[in-house]
C-alpha atoms as one frame of an Amber mdcrd trajectory, in Angstrom:
protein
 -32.592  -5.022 -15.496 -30.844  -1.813 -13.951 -28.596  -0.311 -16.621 -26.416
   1.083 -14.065 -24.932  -0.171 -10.676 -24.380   1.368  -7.440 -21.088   2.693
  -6.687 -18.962  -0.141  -5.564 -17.122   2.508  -2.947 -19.589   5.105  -2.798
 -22.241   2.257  -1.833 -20.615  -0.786  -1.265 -23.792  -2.618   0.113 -26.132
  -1.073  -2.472 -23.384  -2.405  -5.236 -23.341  -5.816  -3.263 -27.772  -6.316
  -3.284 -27.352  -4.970  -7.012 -25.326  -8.006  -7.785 -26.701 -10.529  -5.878
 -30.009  -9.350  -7.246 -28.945 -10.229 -10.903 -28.082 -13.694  -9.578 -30.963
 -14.221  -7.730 -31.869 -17.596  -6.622 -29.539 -19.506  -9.560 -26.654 -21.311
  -9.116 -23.649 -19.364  -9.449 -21.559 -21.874 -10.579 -23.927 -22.679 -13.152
 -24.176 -19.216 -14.024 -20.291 -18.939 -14.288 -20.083 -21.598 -16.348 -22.458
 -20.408 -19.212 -20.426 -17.472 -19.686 -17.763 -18.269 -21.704 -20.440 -19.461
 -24.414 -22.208 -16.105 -24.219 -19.025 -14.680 -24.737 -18.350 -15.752 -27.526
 -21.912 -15.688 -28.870 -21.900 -11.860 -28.261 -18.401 -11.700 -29.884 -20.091
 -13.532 -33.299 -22.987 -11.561 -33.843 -21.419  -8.552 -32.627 -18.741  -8.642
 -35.861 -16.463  -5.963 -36.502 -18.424  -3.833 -33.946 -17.087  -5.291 -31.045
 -13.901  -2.948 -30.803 -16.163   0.150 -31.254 -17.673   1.809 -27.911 -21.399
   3.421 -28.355 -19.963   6.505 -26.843 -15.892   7.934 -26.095 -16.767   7.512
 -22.440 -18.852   3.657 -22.577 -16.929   0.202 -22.568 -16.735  -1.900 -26.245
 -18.161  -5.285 -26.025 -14.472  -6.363 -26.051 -13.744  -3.762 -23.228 -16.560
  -5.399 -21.489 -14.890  -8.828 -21.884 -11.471  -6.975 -21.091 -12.907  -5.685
 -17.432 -14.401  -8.857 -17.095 -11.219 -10.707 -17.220  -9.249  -8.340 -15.496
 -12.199  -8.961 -12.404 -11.012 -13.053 -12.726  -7.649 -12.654 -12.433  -8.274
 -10.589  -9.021 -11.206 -12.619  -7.867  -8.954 -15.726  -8.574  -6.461 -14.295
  -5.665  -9.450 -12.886  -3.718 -10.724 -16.547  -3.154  -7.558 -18.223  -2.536
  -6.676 -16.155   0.113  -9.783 -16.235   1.597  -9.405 -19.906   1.717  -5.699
 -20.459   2.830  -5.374 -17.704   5.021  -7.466 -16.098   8.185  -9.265 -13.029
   7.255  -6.711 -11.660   4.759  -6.571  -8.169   3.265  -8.814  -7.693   0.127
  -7.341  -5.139  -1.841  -9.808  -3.206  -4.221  -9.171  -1.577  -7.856 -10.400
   0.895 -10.126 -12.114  -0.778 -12.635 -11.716   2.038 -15.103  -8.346   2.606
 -15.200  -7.322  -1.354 -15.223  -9.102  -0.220 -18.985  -7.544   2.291 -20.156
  -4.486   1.522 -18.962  -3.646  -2.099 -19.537  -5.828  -2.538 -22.576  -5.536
   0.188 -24.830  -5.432  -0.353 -27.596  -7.590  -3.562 -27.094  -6.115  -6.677
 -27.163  -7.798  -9.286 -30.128 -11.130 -10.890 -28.238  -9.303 -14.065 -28.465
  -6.506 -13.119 -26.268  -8.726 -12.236 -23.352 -10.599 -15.303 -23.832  -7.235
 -17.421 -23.499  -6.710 -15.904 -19.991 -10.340 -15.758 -18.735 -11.555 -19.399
 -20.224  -8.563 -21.410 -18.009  -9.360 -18.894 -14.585 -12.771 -19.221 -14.763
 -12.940 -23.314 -14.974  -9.945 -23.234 -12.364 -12.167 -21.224 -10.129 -15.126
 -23.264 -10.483 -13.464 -26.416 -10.022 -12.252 -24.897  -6.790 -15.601 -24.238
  -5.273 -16.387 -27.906  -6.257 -14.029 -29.202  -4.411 -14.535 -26.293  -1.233
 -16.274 -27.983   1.716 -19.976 -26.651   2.352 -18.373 -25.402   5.711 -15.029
 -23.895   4.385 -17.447 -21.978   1.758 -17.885 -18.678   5.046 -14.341 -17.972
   5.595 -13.726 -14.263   5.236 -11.814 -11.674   3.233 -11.515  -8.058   4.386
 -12.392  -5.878   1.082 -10.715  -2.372   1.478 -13.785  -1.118   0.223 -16.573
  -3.314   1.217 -15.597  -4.833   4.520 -16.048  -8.598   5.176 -16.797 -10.865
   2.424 -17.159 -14.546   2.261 -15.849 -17.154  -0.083 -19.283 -18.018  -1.115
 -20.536 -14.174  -0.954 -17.336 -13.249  -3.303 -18.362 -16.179  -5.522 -22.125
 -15.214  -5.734 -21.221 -11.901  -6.701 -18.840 -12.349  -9.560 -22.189 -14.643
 -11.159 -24.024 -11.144 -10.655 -20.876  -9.181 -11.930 -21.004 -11.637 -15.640
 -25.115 -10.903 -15.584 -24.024  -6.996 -15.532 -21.389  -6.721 -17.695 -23.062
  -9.567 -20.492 -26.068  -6.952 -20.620 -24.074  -4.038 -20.735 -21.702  -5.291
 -23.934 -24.992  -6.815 -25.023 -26.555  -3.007 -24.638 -23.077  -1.467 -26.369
 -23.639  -3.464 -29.449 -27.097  -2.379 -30.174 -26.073   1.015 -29.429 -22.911
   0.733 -32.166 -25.375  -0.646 -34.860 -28.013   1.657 -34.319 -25.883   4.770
 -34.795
């Protein structure tokens, strides 16, 4: 598995394939679904360590889990206004900052999980219930251009792959120094 990922700006469809790559042919509500439970399987055997970044400039396990639920609560609008509205405005974010500014210092793992647990079943129960043929209604990303319902939804199952093997990669690189 890549360690890095294209530039979601820089190279919006080279950040799209990378995704959708780490999904591959599995379900992504399926996908979605298991990661709560690897959340919280990293956040046992990672300890103590999960508040400590391998490097000043690299994500904690918990910032991993941080960015992760900061990328639900936008996804969350993302696919309702995809749904209720025609072709709405997808606004983008910096990733980074969202970070360091709303979660330093980190918040307790726990907390995240209370906000990202609820949003995540909430979103899968809405692509349950979302017709086959509702599932290509567009968004306009800022960034990225059009992007479906089901395209936004396949993606964020690539985006939990990423960011599970990078807090996955941050913990072995906090107990090997």
């Amino acid at each position: 598995m890549r360690t890095d990922s294209p530039d979601p700006i820089a190279d919006p469809a080279g950040y799209q394939r990378h995704l959708l790559g780490l999904l591959g042919d599995d379900d992504p509500a399926a996908v979605q679904s298991a990661t709560v439970a690897s959340v919280r399987a990293l956040l046992r055997s990672a300890g103590t360590d999960a508040d400590v970044p391998p490097e000043p400039t690299e994500w904690s396990v918990v910032q991993c889990l941080a960015h992760m639920t900061d990328a639900e609560l936008v996804v969350s609008g993302r696919y309702r206004w995809i749904l209720a509205h025609d072709r709405p405005p997808l606004m983008g974010y910096d990733q980074d900052r969202w970070v360091d500014e709303l979660h330093r210092p980190p918040e307790p793992a726990e907390e995240l999980l209370a906000v990202f647990e609820p949003l995540r079943a909430a979103n899968i129960a809405l692509w349950y219930r979302t017709p086959h043929e509702r599932r290509d209604r567009l968004g306009i990303h800022a960034e990225r251009g059009p992007e479906s319902y089901e395209l936004t939804f396949r993606l964020i199952a690539g985006h939990d792959r990423f960011h599970l093997a990078q807090a996955e990669r941050a913990m072995d690189a906090v107990r090997a120094s």
